[in-house]
C-alpha positions as CSV (number, residue, x, y, z in Angstrom):
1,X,-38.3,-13.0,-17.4
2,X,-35.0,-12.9,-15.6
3,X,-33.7,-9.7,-17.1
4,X,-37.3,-8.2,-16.1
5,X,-36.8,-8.7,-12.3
6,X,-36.2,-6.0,-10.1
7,X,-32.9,-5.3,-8.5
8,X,-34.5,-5.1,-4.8
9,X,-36.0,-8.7,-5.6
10,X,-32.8,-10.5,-6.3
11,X,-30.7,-8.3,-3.4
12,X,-31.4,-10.9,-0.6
13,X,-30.0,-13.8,-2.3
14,X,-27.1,-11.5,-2.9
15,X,-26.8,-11.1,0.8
16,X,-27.2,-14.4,1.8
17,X,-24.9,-16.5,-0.7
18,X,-22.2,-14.3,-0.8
19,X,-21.7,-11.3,1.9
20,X,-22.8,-13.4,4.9
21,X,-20.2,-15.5,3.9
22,X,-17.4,-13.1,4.0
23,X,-14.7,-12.7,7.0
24,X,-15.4,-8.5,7.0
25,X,-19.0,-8.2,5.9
26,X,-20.1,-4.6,7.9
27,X,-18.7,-2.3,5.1
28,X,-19.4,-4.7,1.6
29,X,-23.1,-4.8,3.2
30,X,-23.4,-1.1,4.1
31,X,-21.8,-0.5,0.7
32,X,-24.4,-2.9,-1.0
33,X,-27.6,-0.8,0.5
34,X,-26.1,2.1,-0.5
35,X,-26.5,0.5,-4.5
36,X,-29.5,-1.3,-3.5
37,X,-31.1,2.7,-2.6
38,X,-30.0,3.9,-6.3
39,X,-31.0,0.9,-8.4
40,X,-33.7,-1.3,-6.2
41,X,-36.4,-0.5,-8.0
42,X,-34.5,-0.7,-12.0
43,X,-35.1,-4.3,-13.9
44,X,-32.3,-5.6,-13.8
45,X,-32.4,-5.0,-18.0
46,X,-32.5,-1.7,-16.8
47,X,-29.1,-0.9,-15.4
48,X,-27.3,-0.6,-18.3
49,X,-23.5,0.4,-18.9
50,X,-24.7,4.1,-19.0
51,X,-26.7,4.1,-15.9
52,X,-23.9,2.6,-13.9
53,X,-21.4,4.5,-15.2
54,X,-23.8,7.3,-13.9
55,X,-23.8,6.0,-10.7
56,X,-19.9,5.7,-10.5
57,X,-19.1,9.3,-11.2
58,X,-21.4,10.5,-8.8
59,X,-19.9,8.2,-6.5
60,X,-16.4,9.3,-7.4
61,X,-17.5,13.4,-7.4
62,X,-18.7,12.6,-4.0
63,X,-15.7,10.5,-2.4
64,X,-12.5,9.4,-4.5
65,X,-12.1,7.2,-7.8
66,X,-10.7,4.6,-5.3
67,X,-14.0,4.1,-3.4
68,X,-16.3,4.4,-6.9
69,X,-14.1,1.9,-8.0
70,X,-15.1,-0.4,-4.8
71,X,-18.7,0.1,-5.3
72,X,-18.3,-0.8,-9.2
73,X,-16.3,-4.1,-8.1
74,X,-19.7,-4.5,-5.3
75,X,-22.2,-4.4,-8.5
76,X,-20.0,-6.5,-11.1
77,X,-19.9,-9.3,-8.4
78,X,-23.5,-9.0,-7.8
79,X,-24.2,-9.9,-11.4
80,X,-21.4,-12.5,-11.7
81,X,-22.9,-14.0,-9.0
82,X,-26.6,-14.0,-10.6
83,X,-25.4,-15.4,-13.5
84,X,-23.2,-18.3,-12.2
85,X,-26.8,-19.2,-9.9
86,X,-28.8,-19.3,-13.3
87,X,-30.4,-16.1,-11.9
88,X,-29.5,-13.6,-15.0
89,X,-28.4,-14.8,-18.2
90,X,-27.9,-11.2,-19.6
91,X,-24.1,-9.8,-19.7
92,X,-22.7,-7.8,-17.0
93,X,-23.2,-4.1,-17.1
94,X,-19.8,-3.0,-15.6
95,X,-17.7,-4.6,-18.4
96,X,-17.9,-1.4,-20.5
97,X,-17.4,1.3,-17.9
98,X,-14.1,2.9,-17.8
99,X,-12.5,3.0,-14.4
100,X,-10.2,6.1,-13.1
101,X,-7.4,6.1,-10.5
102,X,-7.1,9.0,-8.0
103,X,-4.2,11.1,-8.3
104,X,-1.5,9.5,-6.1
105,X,-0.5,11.9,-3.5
106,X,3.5,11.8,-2.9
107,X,4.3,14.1,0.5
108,X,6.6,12.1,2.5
109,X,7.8,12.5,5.5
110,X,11.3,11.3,5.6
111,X,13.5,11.0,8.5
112,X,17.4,10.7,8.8
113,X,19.4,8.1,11.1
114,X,19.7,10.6,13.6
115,X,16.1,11.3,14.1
116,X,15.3,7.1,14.1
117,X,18.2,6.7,16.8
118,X,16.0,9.9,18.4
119,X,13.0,8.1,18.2
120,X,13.3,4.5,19.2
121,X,13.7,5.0,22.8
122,X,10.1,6.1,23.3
123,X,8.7,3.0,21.8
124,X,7.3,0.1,23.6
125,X,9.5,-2.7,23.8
126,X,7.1,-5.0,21.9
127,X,6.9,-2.2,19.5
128,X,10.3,-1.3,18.6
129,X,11.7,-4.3,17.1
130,X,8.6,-4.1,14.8
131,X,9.5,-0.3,14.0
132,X,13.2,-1.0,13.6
133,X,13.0,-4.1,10.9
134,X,10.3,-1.4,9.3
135,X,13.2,1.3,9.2
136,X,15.4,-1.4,7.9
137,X,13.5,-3.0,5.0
138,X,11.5,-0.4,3.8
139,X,8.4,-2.8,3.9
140,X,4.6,-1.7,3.4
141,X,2.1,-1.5,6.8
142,X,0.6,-4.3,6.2
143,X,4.0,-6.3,4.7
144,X,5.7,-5.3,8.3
145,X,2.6,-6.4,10.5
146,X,1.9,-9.6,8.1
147,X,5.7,-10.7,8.1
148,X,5.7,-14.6,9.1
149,X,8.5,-17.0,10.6
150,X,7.8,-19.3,7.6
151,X,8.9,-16.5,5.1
152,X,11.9,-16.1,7.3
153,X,15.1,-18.5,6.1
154,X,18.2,-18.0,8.7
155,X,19.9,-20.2,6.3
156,X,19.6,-19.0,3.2
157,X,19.5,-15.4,4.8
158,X,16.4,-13.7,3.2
159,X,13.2,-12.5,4.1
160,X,10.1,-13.4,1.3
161,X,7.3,-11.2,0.7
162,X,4.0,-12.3,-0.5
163,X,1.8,-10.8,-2.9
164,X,0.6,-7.6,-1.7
165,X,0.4,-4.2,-3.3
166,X,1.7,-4.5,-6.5
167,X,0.7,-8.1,-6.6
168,X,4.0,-9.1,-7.4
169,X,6.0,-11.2,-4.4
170,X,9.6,-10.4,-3.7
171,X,12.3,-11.7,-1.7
172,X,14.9,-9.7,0.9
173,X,18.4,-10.0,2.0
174,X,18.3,-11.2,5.8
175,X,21.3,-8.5,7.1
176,X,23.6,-9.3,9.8
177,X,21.6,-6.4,12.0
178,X,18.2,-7.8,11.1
179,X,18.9,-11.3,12.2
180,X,20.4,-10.3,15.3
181,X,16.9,-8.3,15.8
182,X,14.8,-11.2,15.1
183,X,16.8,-13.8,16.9
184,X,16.0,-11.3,19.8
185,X,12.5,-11.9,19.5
186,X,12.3,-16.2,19.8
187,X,11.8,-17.7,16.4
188,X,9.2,-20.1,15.8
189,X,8.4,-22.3,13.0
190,X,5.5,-20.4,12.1
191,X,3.1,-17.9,12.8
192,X,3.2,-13.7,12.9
193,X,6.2,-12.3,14.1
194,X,4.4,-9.5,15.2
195,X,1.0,-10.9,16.6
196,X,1.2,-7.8,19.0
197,X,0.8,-5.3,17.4
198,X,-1.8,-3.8,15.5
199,X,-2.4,-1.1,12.8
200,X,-4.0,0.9,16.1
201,X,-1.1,0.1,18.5
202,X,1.8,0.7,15.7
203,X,-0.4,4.3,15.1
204,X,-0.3,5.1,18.2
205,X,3.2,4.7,19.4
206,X,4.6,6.3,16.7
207,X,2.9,9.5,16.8
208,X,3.7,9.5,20.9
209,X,7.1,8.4,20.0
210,X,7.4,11.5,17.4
211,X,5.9,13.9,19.8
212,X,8.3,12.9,22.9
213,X,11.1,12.7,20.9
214,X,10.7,16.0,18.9
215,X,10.9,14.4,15.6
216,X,7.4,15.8,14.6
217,X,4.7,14.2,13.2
218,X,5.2,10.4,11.3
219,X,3.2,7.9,10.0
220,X,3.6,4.3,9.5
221,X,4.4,4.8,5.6
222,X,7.0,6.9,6.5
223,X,9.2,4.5,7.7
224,X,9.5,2.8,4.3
225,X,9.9,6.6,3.0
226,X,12.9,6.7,5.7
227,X,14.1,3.4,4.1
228,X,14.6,4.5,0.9
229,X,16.0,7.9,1.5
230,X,18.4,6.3,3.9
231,X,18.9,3.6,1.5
232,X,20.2,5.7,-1.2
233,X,22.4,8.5,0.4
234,X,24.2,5.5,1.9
235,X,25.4,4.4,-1.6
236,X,22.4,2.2,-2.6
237,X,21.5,2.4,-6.1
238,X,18.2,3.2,-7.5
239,X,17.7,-0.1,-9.4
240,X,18.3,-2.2,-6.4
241,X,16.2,0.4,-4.3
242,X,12.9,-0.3,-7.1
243,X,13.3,-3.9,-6.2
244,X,13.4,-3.8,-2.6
245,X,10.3,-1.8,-2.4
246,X,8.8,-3.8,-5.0
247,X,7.9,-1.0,-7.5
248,X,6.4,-1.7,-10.9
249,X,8.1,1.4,-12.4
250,X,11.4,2.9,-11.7
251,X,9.8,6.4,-12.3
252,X,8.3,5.6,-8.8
253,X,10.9,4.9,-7.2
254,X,12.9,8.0,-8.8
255,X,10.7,10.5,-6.6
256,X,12.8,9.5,-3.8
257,X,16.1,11.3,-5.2
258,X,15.0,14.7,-4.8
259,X,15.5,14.3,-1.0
260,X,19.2,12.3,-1.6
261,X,21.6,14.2,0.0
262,X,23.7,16.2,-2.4
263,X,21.8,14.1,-5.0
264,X,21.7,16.7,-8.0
265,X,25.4,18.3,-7.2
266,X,26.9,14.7,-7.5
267,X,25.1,14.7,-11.1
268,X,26.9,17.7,-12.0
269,X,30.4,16.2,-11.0
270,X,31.2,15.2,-14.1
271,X,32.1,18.4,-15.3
272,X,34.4,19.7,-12.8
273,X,37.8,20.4,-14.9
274,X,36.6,20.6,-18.2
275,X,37.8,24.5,-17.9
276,X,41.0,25.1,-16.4
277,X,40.1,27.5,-13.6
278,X,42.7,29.6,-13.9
279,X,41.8,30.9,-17.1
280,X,38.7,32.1,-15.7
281,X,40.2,34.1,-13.2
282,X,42.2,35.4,-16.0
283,X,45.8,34.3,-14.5
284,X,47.1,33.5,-18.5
């Protein structure tokens, strides 16, 4: 009887016991009518592997694999969550469909010391410490704007990053320019370092900053693109460069060197001298 129930039936206690109970519930919800229009009126023995995985390409022909992928996540909970309430004893249709990742787009937008020592001065003073220690460390949006006072040790000198991304946390050097910059801003024993500024504000100043300035046009990601350029045509190496930015796979982080200063010419190096010179120009 429970597998013959209809989707639609089922879809308010869905609501109710789970996304009303979530801190950001607008887009889950408006997500969750959107699967409730496709498969209200199937049984719920009706939506089988096939028919969601149906549902999924469309989804990702439409948009991206990275939104499919959010409504598949939406429709596996809503049947983990009907069988943990004794509501569906049947197993869970998304288990067999295979999931794709979008093709990750790599078009940076690095900057040079120069152009940062250009742009700072049109920042907002709230903003440009933020932007600076973003410049400096390479870290992630959300990293940068999530950074704590907890996760900061003076002592010890590093900075510690949570799980985020890559779901892997990992810890930074505290620099003598760094803790100069965040003694500037008052440490307390707790709480956002940045509770000013938002995703919005950062935005924002950046691209008036860019366009005052003259640097051209740069987003918040490329600040950690900046970092790691910066990072290794000041002598850095690529192994320590993967761990500051808390990459999974070197070959990530190994996209950066084709904008290394000189990077493929100090490859080559090793050959110079192997052929006397002046027997190419012929002076035997």
């Amino acid at each position: 009887m429970q597998e013959s129930q209809l989707f639609k039936d089922l879809a308010p206690l869905f609501i109710q016991h789970h996304i009303e109970l979530l801190p950001s519930k607008q887009t889950y919800l408006a997500m969750f009518k959107q699967i409730l229009n496709h498969f209200g009126s199937y049984t719920l023995k009706a939506i089988t592997p096939l028919e969601v995985q149906s549902f999924y390409n469309q989804k990702a022909m439409a948009t991206s694999y990275s939104n499919a992928n959010r409504y598949l996540g939406i429709i596996s909970k809503f049947f983990n969550c009907l069988n943990d309430w004794d509501k569906y004893s049947g197993p869970n249709p998304c288990r067999k469909v295979k999931k794709q990742s979008d093709p990750e787009p790599f078009n940076p937008h690095p900057i040079n010391e120069q152009e940062i020592k250009t742009l700072l001065p049109y920042l907002s003073n709230e903003t440009r410490p933020c932007v600076t220690i973003g410049f400096y460390t390479g870290l992630r949006r959300q990293e940068l704007l999530g950074l704590r006072w907890e996760n900061i040790d003076f002592v010890h000198r590093t900075i510690y990053i949570p799980k985020t991304k890559t779901k892997n946390s990992r810890t930074l050097g505290l620099t003598g320019d760094l803790e100069q910059i965040l003694q500037g801003l008052h440490p307390q024993k707790q709480g956002l370092v940045f509770a000013q500024v938002t995703e919005d504000k950062l935005k924002y100043q950046l691209n008036q900053a860019a366009e005052k300035s003259g640097v051209g046009h740069i987003r918040p990601h490329d600040m950690r693109h900046s970092f790691a350029v910066n990072f290794l045509n000041r002598g850095g190496s690529l192994e320590h460069l993967q761990r500051l930015l808390g990459h999974n796979k070197i070959t990530t982080t190994q996209r950066y060197l084709r904008f290394k200063t000189g990077e493929i010419a100090s490859k080559m190096m090793v050959m110079d001298g192997m052929i006397p010179l002046d027997i190419v120009r012929g002076n035997l």
